[in-house]
Every structure is written in structure tokens, then in C-alpha cells.
C-alpha positions as semicolon CSV with decimal commas, in nm:
position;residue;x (nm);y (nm);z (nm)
1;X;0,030;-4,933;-5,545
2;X;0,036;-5,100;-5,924
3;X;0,253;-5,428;-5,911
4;X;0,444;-5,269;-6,213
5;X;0,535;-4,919;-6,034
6;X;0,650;-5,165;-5,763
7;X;0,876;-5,328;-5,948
8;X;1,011;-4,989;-6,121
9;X;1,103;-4,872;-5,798
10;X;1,273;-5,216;-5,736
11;X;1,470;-5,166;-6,058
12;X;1,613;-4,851;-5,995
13;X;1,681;-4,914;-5,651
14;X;1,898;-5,223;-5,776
15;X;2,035;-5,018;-6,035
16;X;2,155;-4,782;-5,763
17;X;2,302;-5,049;-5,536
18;X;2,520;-5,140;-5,811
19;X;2,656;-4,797;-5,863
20;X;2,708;-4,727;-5,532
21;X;2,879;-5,032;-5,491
22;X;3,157;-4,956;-5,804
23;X;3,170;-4,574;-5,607
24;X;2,988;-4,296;-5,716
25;X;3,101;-3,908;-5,903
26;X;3,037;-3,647;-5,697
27;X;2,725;-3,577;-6,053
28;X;2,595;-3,892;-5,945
29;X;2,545;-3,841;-5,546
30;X;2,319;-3,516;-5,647
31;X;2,134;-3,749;-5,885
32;X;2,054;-4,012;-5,627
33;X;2,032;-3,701;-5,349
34;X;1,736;-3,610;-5,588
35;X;1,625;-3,973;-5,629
36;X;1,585;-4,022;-5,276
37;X;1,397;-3,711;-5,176
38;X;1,102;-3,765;-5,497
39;X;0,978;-4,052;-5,272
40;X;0,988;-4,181;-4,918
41;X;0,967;-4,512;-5,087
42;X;1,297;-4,528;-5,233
43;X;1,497;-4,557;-4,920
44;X;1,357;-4,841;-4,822
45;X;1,346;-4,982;-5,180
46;X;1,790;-4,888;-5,177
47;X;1,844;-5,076;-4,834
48;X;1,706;-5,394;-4,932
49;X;1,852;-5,399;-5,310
50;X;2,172;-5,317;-5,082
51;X;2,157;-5,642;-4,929
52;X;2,047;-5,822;-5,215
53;X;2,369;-5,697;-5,379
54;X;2,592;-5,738;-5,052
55;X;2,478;-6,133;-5,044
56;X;2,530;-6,163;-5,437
57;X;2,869;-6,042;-5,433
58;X;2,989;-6,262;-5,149
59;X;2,826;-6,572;-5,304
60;X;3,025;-6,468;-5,646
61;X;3,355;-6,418;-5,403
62;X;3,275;-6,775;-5,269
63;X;3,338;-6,936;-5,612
64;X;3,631;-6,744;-5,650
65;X;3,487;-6,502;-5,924
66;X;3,742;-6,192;-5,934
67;X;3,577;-5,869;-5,963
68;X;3,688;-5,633;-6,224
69;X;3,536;-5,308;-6,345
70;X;3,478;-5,195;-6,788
71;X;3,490;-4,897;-6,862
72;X;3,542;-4,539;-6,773
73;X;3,232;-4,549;-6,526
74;X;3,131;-4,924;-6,648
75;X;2,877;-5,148;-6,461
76;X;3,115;-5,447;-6,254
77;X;3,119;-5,740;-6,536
78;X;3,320;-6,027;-6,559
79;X;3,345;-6,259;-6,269
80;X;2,981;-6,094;-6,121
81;X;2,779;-6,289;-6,415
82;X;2,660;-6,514;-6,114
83;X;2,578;-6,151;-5,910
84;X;2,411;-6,003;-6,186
85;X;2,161;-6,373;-6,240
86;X;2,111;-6,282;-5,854
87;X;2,001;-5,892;-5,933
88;X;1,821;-6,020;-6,179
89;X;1,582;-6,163;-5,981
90;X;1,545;-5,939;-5,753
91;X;1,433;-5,686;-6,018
92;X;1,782;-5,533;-6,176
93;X;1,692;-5,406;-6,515
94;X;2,075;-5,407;-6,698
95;X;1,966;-5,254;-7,004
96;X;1,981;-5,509;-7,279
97;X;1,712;-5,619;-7,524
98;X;1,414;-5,399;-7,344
99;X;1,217;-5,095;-7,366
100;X;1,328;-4,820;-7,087
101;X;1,097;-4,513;-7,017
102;X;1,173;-4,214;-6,781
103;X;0,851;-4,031;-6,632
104;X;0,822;-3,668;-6,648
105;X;1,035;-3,503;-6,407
106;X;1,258;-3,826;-6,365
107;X;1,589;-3,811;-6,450
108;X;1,742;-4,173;-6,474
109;X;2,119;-4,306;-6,483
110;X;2,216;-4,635;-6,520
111;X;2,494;-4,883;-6,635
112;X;2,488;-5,083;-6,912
113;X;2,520;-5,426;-7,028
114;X;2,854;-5,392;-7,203
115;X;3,011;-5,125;-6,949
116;X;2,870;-4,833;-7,145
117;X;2,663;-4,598;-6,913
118;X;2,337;-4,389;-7,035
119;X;2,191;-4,126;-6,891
120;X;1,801;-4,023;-6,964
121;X;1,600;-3,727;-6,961
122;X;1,224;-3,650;-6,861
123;X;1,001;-3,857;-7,038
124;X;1,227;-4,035;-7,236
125;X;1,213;-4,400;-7,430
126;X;1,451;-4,607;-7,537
127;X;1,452;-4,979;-7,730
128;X;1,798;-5,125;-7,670
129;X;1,913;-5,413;-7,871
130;X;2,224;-5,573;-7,850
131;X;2,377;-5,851;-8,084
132;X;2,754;-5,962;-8,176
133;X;2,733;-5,706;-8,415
134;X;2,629;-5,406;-8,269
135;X;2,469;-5,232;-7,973
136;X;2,185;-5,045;-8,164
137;X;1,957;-4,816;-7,935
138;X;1,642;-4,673;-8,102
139;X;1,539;-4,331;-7,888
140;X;1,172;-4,344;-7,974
141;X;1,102;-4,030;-7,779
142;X;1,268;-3,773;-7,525
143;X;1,700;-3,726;-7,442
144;X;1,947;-3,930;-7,374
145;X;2,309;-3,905;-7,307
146;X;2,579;-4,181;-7,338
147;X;2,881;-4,222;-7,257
148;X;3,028;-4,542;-7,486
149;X;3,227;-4,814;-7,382
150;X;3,481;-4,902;-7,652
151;X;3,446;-5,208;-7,864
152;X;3,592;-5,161;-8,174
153;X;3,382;-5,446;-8,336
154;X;3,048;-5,358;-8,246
155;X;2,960;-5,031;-8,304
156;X;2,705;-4,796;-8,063
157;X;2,418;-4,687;-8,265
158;X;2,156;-4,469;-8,191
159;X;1,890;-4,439;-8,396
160;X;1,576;-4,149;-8,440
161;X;1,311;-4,131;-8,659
162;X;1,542;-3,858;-8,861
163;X;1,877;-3,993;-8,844
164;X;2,137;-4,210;-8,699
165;X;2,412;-4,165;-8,464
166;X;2,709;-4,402;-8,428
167;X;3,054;-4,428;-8,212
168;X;3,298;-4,671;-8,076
169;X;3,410;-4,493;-7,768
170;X;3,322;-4,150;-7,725
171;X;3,034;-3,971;-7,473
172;X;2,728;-3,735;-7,683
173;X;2,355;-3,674;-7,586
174;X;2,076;-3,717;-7,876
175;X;1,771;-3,550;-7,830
176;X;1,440;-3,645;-8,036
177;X;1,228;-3,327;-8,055
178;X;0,910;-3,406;-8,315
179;X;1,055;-3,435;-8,641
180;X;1,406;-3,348;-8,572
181;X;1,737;-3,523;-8,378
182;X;1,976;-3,296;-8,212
183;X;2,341;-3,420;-8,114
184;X;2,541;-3,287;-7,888
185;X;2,937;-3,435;-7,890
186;X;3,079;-3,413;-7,559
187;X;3,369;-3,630;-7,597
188;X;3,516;-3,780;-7,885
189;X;3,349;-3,807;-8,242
190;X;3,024;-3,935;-8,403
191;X;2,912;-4,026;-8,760
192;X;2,585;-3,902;-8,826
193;X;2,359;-3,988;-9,148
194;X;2,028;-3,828;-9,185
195;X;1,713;-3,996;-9,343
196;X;1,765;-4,048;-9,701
197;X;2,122;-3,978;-9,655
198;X;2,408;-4,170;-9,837
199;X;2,740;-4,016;-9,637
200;X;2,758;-4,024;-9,312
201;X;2,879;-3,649;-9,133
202;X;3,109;-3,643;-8,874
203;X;3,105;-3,446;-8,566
204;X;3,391;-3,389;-8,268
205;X;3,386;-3,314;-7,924
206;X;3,199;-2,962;-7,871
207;X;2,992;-3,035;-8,196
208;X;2,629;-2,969;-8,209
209;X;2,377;-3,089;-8,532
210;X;2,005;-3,055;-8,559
211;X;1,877;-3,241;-8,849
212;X;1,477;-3,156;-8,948
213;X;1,265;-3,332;-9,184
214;X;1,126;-2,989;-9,306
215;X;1,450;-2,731;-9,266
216;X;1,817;-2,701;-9,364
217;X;2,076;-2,853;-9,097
218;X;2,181;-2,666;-8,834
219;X;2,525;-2,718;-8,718
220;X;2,751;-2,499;-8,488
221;X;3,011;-2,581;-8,242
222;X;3,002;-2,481;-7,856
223;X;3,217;-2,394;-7,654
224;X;3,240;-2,612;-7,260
225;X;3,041;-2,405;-7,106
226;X;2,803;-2,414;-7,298
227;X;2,822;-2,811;-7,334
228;X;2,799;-2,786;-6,931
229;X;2,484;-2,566;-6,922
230;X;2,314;-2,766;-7,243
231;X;2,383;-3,136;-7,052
232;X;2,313;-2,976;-6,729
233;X;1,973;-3,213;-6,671
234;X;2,218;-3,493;-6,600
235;X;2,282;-3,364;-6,264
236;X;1,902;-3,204;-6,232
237;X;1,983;-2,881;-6,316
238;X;1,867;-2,644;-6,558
239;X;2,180;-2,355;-6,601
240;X;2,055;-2,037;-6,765
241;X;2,275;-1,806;-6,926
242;X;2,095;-1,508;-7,165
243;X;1,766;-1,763;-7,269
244;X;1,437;-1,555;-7,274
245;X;1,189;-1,626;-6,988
246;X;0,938;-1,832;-7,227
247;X;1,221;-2,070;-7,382
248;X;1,339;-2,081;-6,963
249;X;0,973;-2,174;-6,859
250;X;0,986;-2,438;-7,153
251;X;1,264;-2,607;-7,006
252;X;1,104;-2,602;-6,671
253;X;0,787;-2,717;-6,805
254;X;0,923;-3,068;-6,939
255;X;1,006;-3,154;-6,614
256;X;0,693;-3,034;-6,318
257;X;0,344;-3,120;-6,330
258;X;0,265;-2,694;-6,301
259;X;0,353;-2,568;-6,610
260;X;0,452;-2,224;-6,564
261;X;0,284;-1,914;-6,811
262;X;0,495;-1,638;-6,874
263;X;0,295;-1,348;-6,977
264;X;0,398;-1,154;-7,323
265;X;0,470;-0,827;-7,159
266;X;0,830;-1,017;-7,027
267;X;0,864;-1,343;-7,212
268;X;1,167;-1,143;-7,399
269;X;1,301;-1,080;-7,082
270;X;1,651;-1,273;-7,045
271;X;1,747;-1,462;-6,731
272;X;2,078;-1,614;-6,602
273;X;2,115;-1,847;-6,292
274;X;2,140;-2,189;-6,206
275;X;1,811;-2,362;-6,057
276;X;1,678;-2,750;-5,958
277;X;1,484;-2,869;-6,249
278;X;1,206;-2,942;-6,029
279;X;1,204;-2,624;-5,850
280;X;0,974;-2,421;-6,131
281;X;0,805;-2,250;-5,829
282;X;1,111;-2,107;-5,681
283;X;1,232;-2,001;-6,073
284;X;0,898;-1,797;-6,122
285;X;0,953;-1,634;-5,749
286;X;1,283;-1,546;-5,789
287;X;1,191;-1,358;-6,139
288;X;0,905;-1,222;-6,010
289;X;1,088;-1,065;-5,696
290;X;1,363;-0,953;-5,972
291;X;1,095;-0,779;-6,209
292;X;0,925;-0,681;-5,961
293;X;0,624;-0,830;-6,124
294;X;0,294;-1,062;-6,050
295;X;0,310;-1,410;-5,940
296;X;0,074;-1,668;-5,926
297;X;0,060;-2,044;-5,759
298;X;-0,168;-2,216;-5,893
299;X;-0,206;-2,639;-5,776
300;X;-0,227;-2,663;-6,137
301;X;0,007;-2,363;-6,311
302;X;0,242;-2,089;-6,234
303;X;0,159;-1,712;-6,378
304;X;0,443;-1,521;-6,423
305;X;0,338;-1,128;-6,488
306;X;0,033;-0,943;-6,537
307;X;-0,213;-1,219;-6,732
308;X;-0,490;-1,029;-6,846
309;X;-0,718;-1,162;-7,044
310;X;-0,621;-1,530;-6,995
């Protein structure tokens, strides 16, 4: 194994320790449930950043450093600045001043540097750089969802390559999809300025804006549920409710090395359910079985339907 994918698996492990150590949401015990089963590695890899952390919190308790937590789900600050030198070491990546990248089908979570908490999607990049100033993130490719710590004098920015997003305190995902941002709101508000823009926009809680280099905005406003079933791939799900069979197989495909192929005959078809967003094969069998249609299991695709001609 690469020294580098070594010391990825290190990272998140230590990332990990450190939640689980501040006490976990019942969304995050699914996430690392799902962590731990994409690799017999990783429970190993959690055990020892477990005692790495164990012996780095009782050396910060034997100067007399107070714990204290930031934040609504914050990463432990404060008095742990001698813990967190420790982690460091041992391979704890708190994001600051670095370039993070998810893998397909990896959905990471992790806390950072000034209690703020983000939340990345499949395939996913981020630049983070922080300064007195501001806490500017540039989302160079993928999704990602943060939920802000407030600090009234440094702003959270997120940048794209078509707009900027910026809060104090609030929680919203941003999604970079070719030429275009999408923003989802699901706490709080944002201001948003697109490329070339001189005002910013602002957008509340339950507000959704797509802003393309080519079309006109597109802004609407959803309701929870919807919010639930649209951040849904924080928790590794992918919640269905009406989409067509091809934009369902789309989702599924960001995440699985088989892509699935829905023939034409049903890709208008609509589906509803809830599924694992690593679980393509058991999507395609369960639509199969329910239009009583061909399936196909490929090592390398899925066929969903009759796929003549292909």
C-alpha cells in the first residue's frame, strides 16, 4: 500500500477519534458505521488514533489545560492546543491552509479549525485558507456542506468558479457542477454574488440558487423535506421521491465504480424510496423486480431493462 493512502487512512481515523471523543449524532454513527465497513483497515487505523488521542488528552489534563467545546458540533479547542500538536503528528489533518479531496464513493465529515464542521461529498476538493480576516474555502470541484461557526469578524467564504458564498453563522451545502454553483440554505442566511456581479443576493433557510455561466438563475425555495432528501448524502443516503430512473441512476452513479444504464424504454419511469448510496446493485434489483423488467450485473455496469442494441 502507497505511503500516501497510508497516511489518508491515518487522517481520517484521527479525525474520527476526535469526534467520537466530543460524542457523536446519531447522522454521524451511520457515517462512521459506513466508514468502517468500506475497509477492514480502518478499524485498526480508529483503535490506535484512539490511543493516540486518549494519551494526548491526559498529557493536556496534566498541565492543567481545561477542555471546552466551540460550536454547535465544534472540534474540542482551547486548552487541547497541546492535544491537537500531538494529533498532529500522528497524522490529524484539522482542516486549515490545505487541499482536502474525497474519493468517489467516500463521503467525509470532519471538524474544523475554528469549530466550524464540513461535510464532503464523492469526489470532492476543497482549498481552505484561513487568515485574521476570513476563513475563505475555494470548492474546486464536487459538494460540500457546512455548518459555520460564528465569528462575526471573519467571515466564511466559499468560493466556485461561478460565484461566491458567504455567512457568519449559519449551515448550507454548495455544489460545483461544470459551469454552475448550486446553494442550498439549510439554516440561517447566505450572501451570494455571481461572477461579474456587483450586489450580493441573499438567501434564507430553505433557499435554493443555481447560478450558470450560460443560463438565467434559477432560484426556488424548498420545503424540509425536501432539504432532507436533497442533503441526504451526508448520512450516505440517496432519498428518492418522484425523480425519473435516469436522473436516480445519475445520483447512484457519482458514488459506485458500476455505473448503472437505464434503458430508454423506462428512464421516464419515476421511483420513490430510500436506498445506501453505495448499494446501486440492490437499487437496479429492486426496480427491476418492481417493473418486472431485465437486469443485468455486470463487474463493470448495471443494465436496467431491455438494452438492445447497446
Amino acid at each position: 500500500m502507497a505511503v500516501d493512502s497510508q497516511k489518508a487512512l491515518e487522517c481520517e481515523a484521527a479525525e474520527w477519534a476526535v469526534a467520537m471523543d466530543r460524542g457523536l449524532t446519531p447522522d454521524e454513527r451511520i457515517s462512521l458505521d459506513l466508514w468502517l465497513a468500506g475497509d477492514p483497515r480502518r478499524q485498526g487505523a480508529l483503535v490506535r488514533a484512539q490511543a493516540v488521542w486518549a494519551a494526548a488528552v491526559g498529557a493536556a489534563h496534566l498541565k492543567s489545560a481545561p477542555r471546552r467545546r466551540i460550536g454547535r458540533r465544534g472540534v474540542l479547542a482551547g486548552g487541547l492546543a497541546a492535544s491537537v500538536a500531538v494529533l498532529v503528528g500522528a497524522g490529524v489533518q484539522f482542516v486549515r491552509g490545505q487541499n482536502v479531496r474525497t474519493v468517489r464513493g467516500e463521503v467525509r465529515r470532519f471538524p474544523m479549525a475554528d469549530g466550524s464542521e464540513a461535510v464532503m461529498n464523492s469526489q470532492t476538493q476543497l482549498v481552505v485558507r484561513y487568515s485574521e480576516a476570513q476563513r475563505r474555502i475555494d470548492l474546486r470541484a464536487g459538494e460540500a456542506w457546512f455548518d459555520v461557526a460564528k465569528d462575526a469578524g471573519r467571515p466564511f467564504v466559499v468560493a466556485t468558479s461561478t460565484a461566491t458564498v458567504t455567512a457568519v453563522g449559519t449551515a448550507f451545502s454548495v455544489r460545483e457542477i461544470g459551469d454552475s454553483t448550486e446553494v442550498v440554505v439549510s439554516e440561517g442566511t447566505v450572501r451570494i454574488r455571481g461572477e461579474g456581479d456587483s450586489r450580493d443576493m441573499l438567501l434564507s433557510e430553505g433557499g435554493s440558487l443555481r447560478l450558470d455561466k450560460r443560463k438565467p438563475m434559477q432560484r426556488s425555495q424548498l420545503d424540509p423535506g425536501r432539504i432532507r432528501r436533497r442533503l441526504a448524502w451526508r448520512d450516505g443516503l440517496i432519498m428518492l421521491d418522484g425523480e425519473t430512473l435516469s436522473e436516480a441512476a445519475a445520483e447512484f452513479n457519482q458514488y459506485g465504480s458500476r455505473p448503472i444504464r437505464v434503458a430508454p424504454e423506462i428512464a421516464e419511469r419515476r421511483v420513490v424510496g430510500v436506498f445506501r448510496i453505495l448499494d446501486a446493485e440492490g437499487f437496479a434489483r429492486a426496480n427491476a423486480e418492481l417493473l418486472s423488467t431485465r437486469i443485468e450485473v455486470h463487474d463493470h455496469e448495471i443494465l436496467l431493462g431491455s438494452m438492445t442494441g447497446s
